[in-house]
N, C-alpha and C positions, 0 to 999 in steps of 0.2 A: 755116413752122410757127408756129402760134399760141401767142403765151404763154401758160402754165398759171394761173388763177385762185387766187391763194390764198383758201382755205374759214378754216381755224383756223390760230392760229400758237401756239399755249400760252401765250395771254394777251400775244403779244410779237408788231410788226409786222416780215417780214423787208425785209432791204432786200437787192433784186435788182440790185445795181448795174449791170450789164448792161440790165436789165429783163426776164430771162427766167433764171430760174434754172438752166438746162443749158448757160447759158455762163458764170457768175458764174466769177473768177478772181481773187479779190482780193490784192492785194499783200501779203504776209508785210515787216513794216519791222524787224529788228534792232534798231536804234536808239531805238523810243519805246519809255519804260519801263514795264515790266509791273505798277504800279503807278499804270496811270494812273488817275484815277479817275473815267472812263467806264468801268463794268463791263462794255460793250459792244464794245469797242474797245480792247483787249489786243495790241498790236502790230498793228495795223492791222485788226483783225478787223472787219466789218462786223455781224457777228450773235455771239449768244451761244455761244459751241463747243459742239457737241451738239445743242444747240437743234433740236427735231424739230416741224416745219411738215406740214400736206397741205395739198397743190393740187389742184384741179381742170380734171384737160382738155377742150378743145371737144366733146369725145364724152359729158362728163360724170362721167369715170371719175376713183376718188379716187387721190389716190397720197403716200406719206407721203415727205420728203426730210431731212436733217439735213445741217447744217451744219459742218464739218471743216476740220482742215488736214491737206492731202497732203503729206509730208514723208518721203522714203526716202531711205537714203542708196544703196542701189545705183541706183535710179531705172530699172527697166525699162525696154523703151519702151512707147507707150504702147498700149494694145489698138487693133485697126480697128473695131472696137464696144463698145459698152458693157459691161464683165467687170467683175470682183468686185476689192474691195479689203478689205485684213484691217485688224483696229484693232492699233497699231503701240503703245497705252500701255493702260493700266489705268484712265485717265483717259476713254475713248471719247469722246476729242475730233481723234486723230492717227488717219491712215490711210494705208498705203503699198500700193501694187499687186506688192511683192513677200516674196511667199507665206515668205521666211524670217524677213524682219523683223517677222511678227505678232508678237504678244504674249500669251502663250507662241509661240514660233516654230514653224515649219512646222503649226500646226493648223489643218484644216479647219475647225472650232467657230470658229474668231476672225475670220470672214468678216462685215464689216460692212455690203457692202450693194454695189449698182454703179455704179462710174463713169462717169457721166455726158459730162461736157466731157471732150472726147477731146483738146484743146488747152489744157489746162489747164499751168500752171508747176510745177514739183515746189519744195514750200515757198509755194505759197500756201493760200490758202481757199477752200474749194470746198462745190457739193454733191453730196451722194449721194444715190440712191433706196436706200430700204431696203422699200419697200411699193408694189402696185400695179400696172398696166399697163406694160410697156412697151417699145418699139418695135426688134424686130431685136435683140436684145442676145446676148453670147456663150451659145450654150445644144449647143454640142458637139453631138453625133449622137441627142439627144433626139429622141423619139416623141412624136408627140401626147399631153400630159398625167403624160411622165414628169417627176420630178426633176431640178433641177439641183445638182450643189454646185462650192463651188470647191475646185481640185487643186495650184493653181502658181500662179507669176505672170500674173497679169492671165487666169488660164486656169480653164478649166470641166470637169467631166464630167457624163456624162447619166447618168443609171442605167438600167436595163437595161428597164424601163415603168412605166408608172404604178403598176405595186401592186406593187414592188422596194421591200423596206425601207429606210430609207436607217441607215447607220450612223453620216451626220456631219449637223451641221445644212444642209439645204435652202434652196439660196438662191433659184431659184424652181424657177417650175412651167413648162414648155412648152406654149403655147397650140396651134402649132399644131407640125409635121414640122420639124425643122433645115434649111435648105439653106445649104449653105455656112456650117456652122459656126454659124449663129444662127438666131433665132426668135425670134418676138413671145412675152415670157412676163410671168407671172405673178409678180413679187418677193414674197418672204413671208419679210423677215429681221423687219422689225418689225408690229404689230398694229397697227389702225385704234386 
């Protein structure tokens, strides 16, 4: 797979220490103090927390990503595709892949986008797609063009078609039929 193109970064360059950001795993360090004063670099952070970038893939297509720490403490395991994580503080810089640790707990609304690096460390730095293409991701028994939202850990539902109201916020959209539990979809947590 070809790495994604960063287009904008909100005036900030990210740094892909991998060089592709759907592996990025940066080490969380306890030890340097959170007053260090690289405002960039808060216990090992490589990018600003939140900090929301789009890239561009070889197709051309935009996709917005932000920058996180995954930090659960029950620690799921981890999805076989890219599923939905909740933001874990008030801060929207924490995000844990299980559905009770959101913030407020168990709500669908506090879905902050999907996990990307499926081999990621729980307590490091990561990123999420919150916007955009993309590839295989968990989309449950969705129809072409229905609804996704998320329901549980690391877990999805589809809604019933595409002109099914949704009652919780929409994490994406399905491009095309589910097989096996996923599908190429559409993310729509954040705007272009």
């Amino acid at each position: 797979m070809a790495a994604d193109n960063v287009v904008f970064g909100s005036g900030l360059v990210p740094q892909f220490t991998t060089g592709d950001w759907t592996t990025v795993n940066d080490p969380y360090y306890a030890s340097l103090p959170t007053a260090n004063p690289d405002p960039f670099n808060k216990n090992g952070a490589r990018n600003v927390l939140g900090a929301a970038f789009l890239v561009q893939d070889s197709s051309g297509r935009l996709k917005k990503i932000r920058y996180v720490r995954y930090n659960s403490t029950a620690n799921p395991a981890a999805p076989a595709a890219p599923g939905p994580v909740y933001w874990a503080d008030n801060t929207r810089t924490v995000v844990t892949g299980k559905f009770s640790e959101s913030s407020p707990a168990s709500i669908s609304n506090m879905v902050a986008g999907y996990l990307v690096n499926l081999n990621f460390t729980n307590g490091n730095y990561i990123f999420i797609q919150t916007f955009g293409y993309l590839a295989q991701a968990l989309a449950g028994t969705a129809a072409a063009g229905a609804g996704i939202t998320a329901t549980g850990d690391f877990a999805v539902t589809a809604l019933a078609n595409a002109t099914t109201a949704p009652t919780v916020v929409v994490l994406a959209y399905a491009l095309a039929v589910a097989a096996g539990g996923k599908a190429d979809v559409n993310v729509c947590i954040d705007t272009l």
